[in-house]
C-alpha positions as CSV (number, residue, x, y, z in Angstrom):
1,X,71.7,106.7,56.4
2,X,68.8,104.7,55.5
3,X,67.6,102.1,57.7
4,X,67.7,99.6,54.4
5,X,71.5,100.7,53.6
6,X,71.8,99.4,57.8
7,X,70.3,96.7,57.5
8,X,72.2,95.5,54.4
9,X,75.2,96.7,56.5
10,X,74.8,94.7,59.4
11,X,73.7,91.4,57.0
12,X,76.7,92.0,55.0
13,X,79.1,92.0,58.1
14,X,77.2,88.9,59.2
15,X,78.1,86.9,56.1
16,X,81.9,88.6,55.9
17,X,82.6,87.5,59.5
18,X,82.1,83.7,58.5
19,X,84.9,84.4,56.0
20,X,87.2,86.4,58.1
21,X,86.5,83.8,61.1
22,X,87.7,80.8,58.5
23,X,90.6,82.4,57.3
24,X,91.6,83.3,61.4
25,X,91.1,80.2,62.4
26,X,93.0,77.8,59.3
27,X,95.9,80.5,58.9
28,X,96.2,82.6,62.6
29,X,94.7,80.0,64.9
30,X,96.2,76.9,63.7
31,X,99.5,79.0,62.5
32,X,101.1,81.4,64.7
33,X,98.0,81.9,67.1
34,X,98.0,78.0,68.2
35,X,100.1,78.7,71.4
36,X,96.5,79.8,72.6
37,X,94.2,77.6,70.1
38,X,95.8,74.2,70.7
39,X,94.0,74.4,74.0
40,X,90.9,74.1,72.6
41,X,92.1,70.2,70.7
42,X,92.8,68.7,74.0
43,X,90.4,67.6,76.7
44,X,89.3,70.8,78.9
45,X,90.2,70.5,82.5
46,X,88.3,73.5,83.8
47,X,85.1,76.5,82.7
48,X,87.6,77.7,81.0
49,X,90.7,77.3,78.3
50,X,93.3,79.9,76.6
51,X,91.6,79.8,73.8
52,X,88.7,81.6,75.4
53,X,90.9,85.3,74.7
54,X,90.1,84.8,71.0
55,X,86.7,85.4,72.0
56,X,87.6,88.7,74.0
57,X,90.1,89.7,71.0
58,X,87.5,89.1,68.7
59,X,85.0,91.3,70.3
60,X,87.1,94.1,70.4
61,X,86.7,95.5,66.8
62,X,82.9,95.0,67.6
63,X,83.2,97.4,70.9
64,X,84.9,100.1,69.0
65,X,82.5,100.2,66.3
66,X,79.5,100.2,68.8
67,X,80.9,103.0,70.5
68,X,82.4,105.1,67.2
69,X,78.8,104.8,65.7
70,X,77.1,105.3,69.0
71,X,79.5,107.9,71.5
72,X,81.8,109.3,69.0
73,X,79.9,110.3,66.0
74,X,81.2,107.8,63.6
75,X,77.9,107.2,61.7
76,X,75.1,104.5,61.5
77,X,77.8,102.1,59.2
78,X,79.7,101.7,62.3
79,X,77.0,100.7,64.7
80,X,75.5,98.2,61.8
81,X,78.8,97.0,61.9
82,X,79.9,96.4,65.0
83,X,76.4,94.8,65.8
84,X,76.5,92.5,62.6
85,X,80.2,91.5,64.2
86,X,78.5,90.8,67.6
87,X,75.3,89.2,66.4
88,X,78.2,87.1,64.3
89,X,79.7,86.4,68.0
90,X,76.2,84.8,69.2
91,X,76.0,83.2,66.7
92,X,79.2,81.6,67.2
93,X,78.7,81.2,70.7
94,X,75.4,79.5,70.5
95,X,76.5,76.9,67.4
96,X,80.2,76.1,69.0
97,X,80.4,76.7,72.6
98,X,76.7,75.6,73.4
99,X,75.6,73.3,70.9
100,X,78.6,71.2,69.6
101,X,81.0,71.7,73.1
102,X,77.7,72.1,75.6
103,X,79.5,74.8,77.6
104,X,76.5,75.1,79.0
105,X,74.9,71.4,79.0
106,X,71.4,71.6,77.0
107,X,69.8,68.0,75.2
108,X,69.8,70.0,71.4
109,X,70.6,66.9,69.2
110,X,70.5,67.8,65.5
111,X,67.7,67.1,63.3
112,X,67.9,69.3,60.6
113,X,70.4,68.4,57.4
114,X,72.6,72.0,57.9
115,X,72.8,71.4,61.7
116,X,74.0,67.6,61.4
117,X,76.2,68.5,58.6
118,X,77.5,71.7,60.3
119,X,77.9,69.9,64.2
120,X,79.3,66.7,62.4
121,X,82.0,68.7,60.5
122,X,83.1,70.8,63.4
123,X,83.5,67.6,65.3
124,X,85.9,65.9,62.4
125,X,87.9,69.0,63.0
126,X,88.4,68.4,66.5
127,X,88.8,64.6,66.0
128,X,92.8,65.9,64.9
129,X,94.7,66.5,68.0
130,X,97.8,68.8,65.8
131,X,98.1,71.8,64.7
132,X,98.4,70.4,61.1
133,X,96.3,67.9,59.6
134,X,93.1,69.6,60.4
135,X,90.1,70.0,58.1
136,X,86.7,72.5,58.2
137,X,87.7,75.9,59.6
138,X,84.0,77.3,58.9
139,X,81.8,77.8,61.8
140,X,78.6,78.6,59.6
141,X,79.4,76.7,56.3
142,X,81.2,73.7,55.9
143,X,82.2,71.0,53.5
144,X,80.0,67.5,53.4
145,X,81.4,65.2,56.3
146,X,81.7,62.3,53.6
147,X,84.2,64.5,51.8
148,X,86.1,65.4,55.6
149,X,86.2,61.5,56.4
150,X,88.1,61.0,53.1
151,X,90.4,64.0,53.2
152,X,91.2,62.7,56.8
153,X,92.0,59.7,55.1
154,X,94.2,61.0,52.3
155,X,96.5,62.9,55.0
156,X,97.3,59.5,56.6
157,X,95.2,60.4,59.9
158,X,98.4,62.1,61.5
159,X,97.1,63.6,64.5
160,X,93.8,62.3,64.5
161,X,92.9,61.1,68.4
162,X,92.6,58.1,69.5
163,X,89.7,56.1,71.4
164,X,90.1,56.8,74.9
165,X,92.4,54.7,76.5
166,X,94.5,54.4,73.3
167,X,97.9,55.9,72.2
168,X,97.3,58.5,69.6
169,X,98.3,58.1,66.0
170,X,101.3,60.2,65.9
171,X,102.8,58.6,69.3
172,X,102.8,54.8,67.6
């Protein structure tokens, strides 16, 4: 196969990830999947929270590729594929786990318009406590935070936390 047809490939999965990753996280993590996800709305106690397997369960489909294309003869798709999903992981895991949660501490503060927009609209998605309620499921792309305020504000703010030291919204 072409290196160009890889490359497109591995882009391609890139892109498609950020649109299988919104569609996991509105309708699997915050549906069925939230007995592992809600962990990651509440204050984390330790390194590590249950919804850490998502990450492991995510990278799976990316380890069989690498090794279909790689060990087991698959073809060159697979390996562009499996590394576009994984290069879609680092991405992830430098934007959410370092940047907005500092998992690992760092002093990033956003300058650009994307990054603000992108950090700010992650953090109104965590600023809701429920599994319902909740608005931006994008990692990568993600509505204005003007809009996400007033959406927040149509719902009522039910489940939307509290200051600290403060009862939340749904317990009044």
């Amino acid at each position: 196969m072409p290196p160009v047809s890889l490359l497109l490939i591995f882009v391609a999965t890139v892109a498609a990830m950020e649109a299988f990753a919104y569609v996991m996280h509105r309708w699997v993590m915050h549906g069925p999947g939230w007995f592992l996800h809600a962990s990651h709305h509440r204050p984390r106690t330790g390194n590590w929270e249950a919804n850490d397997l998502y990450f492991v369960i995510f990278a799976l489909p990316s380890i069989l590729l690498l090794l279909g294309g790689v060990q087991w003869g698959w073809g060159g798709w697979a390996t562009a594929m499996g590394a576009g999903i994984a290069a879609y992981g680092a991405i992830y895991l430098g934007f959410h786990d370092i940047i907005v949660h500092q998992r690992v501490k760092n002093r990033y503060v956003a300058r650009s318009r994307y990054m603000k927009r992108i950090v700010q609209a992650h953090r109104l998605h965590h600023a809701v406590e429920t599994k319902d309620g909740t608005v931006s499921f994008g990692f990568l792309v993600a509505p204005s935070p003007a809009s996400l305020k007033q959406e927040l504000a149509r719902r009522g703010r039910g489940g939307v936390r509290a200051p600290q030291g403060q009862a939340s919204v749904e317990a009044r």
